[in-house]
C-alpha positions as a Markdown table, in Angstrom:
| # | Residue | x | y | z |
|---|---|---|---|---|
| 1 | Unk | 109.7 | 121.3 | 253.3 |
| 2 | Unk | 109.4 | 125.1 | 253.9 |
| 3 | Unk | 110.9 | 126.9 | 256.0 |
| 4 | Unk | 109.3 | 129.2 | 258.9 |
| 5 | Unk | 110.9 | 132.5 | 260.1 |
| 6 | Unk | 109.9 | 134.8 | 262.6 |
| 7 | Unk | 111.2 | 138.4 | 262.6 |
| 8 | Unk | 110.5 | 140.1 | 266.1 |
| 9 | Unk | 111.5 | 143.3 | 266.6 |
| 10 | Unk | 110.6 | 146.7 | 269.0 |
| 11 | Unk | 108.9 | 149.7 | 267.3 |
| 12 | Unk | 111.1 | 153.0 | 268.6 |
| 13 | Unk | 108.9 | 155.0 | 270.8 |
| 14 | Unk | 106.2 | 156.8 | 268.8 |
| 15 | Unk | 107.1 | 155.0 | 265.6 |
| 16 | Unk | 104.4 | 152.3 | 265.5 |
| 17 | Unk | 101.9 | 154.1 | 263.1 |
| 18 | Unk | 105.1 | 155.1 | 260.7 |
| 19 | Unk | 106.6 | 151.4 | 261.3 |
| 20 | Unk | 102.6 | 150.1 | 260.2 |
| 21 | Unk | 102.4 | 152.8 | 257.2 |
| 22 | Unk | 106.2 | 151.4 | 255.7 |
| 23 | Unk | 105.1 | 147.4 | 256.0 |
| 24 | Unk | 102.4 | 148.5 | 254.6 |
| 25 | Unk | 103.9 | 150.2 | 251.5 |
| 26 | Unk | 107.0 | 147.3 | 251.1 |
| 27 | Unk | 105.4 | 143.9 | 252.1 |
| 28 | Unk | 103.6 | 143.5 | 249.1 |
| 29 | Unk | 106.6 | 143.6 | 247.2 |
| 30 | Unk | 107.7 | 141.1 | 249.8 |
| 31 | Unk | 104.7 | 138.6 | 249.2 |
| 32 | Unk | 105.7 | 139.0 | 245.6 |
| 33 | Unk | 109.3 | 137.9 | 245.9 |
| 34 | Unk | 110.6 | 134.5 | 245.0 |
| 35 | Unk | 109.9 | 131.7 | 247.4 |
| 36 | Unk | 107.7 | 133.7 | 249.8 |
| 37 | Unk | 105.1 | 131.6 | 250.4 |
| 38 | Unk | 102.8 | 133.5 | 252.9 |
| 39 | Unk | 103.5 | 136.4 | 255.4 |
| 40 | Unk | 101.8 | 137.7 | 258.5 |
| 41 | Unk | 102.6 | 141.0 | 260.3 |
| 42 | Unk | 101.5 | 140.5 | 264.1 |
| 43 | Unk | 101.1 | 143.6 | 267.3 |
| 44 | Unk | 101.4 | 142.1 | 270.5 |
| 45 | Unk | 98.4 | 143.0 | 272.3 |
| 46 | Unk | 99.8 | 144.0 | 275.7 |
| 47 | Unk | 102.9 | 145.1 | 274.5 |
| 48 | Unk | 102.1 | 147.7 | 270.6 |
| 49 | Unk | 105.7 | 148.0 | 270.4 |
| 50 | Unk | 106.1 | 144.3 | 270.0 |
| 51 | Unk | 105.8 | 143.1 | 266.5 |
| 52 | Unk | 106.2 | 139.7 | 264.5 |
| 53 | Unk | 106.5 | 139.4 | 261.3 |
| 54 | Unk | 105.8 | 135.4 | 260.3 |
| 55 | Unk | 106.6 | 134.0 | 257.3 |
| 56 | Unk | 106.8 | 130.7 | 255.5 |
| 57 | Unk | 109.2 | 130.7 | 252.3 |
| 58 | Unk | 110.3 | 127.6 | 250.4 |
| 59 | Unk | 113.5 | 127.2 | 251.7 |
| 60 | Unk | 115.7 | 129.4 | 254.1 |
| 61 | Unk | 117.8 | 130.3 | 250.5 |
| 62 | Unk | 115.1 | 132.6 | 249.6 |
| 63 | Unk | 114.9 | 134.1 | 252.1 |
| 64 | Unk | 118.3 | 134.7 | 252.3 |
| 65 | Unk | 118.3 | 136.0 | 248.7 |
| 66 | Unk | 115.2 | 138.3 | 249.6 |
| 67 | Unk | 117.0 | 139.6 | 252.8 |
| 68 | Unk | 119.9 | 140.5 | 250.8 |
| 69 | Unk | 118.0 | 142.5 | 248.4 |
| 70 | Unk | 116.9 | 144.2 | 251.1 |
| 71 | Unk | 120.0 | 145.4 | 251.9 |
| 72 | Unk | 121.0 | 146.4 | 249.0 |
| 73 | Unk | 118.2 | 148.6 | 248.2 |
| 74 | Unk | 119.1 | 150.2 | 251.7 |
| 75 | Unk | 115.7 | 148.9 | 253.1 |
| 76 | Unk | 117.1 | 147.4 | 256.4 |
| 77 | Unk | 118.6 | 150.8 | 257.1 |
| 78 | Unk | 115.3 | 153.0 | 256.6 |
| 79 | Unk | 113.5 | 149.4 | 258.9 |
| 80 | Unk | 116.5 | 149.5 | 261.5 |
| 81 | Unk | 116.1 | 153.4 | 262.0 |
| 82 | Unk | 112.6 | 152.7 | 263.2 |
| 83 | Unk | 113.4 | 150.0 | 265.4 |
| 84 | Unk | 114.5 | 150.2 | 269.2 |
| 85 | Unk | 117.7 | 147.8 | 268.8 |
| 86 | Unk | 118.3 | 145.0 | 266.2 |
| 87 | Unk | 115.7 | 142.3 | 264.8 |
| 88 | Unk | 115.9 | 138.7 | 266.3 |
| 89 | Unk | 115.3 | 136.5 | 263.1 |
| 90 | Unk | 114.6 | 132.8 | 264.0 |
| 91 | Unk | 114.5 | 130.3 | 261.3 |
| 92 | Unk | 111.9 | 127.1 | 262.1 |
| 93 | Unk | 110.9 | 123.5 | 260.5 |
| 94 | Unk | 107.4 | 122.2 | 261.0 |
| 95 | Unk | 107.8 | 119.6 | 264.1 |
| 96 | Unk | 106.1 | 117.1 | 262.5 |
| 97 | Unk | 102.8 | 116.8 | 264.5 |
């Protein structure tokens, strides 16, 4: 069974278009990872600031793994300097319905 995660996090004030240019220039490398499965980057329509990121990997291990490379590249730093306080990462099964 796969897992779901959802990364929500705040754009810093005026950093939506530079937030949209780096997903743009890192998520392919992202969908290309090990175990990603599929990846959607969501704006909340009444709040730009608010963004999800939704994935599906194959098990919450790779995703692990991936986040970890992350952070060693120094990735989460340049993504953390553009955001207006920490991610929230929530890890979800399928219900079963």
């Amino acid at each position: 069974m796969t897992t779901q995660v959802i990364l929500e996090f705040r754009a810093r004030p005026g950093c939506i278009d530079k937030v949209r240019d780096w997903l743009r220039s890192v998520l392919p490398d992202t969908r290309g990872f090990a175990g990603c499965v599929t990846l959607h980057c969501v704006q909340n329509q009444d709040d730009p600031a608010n963004i999800l990121i939704v994935e599906q990997w194959e098990t919450r291990g790779h995703y692990e793994r991936y986040l970890a490379w992350r952070g060693e590249r120094g990735d989460m730093e340049v993504f953390g300097s553009m955001m207006d306080g920490p991610p929230n990462i929530r890890f979800f099964d399928f219900f079963g319905i």
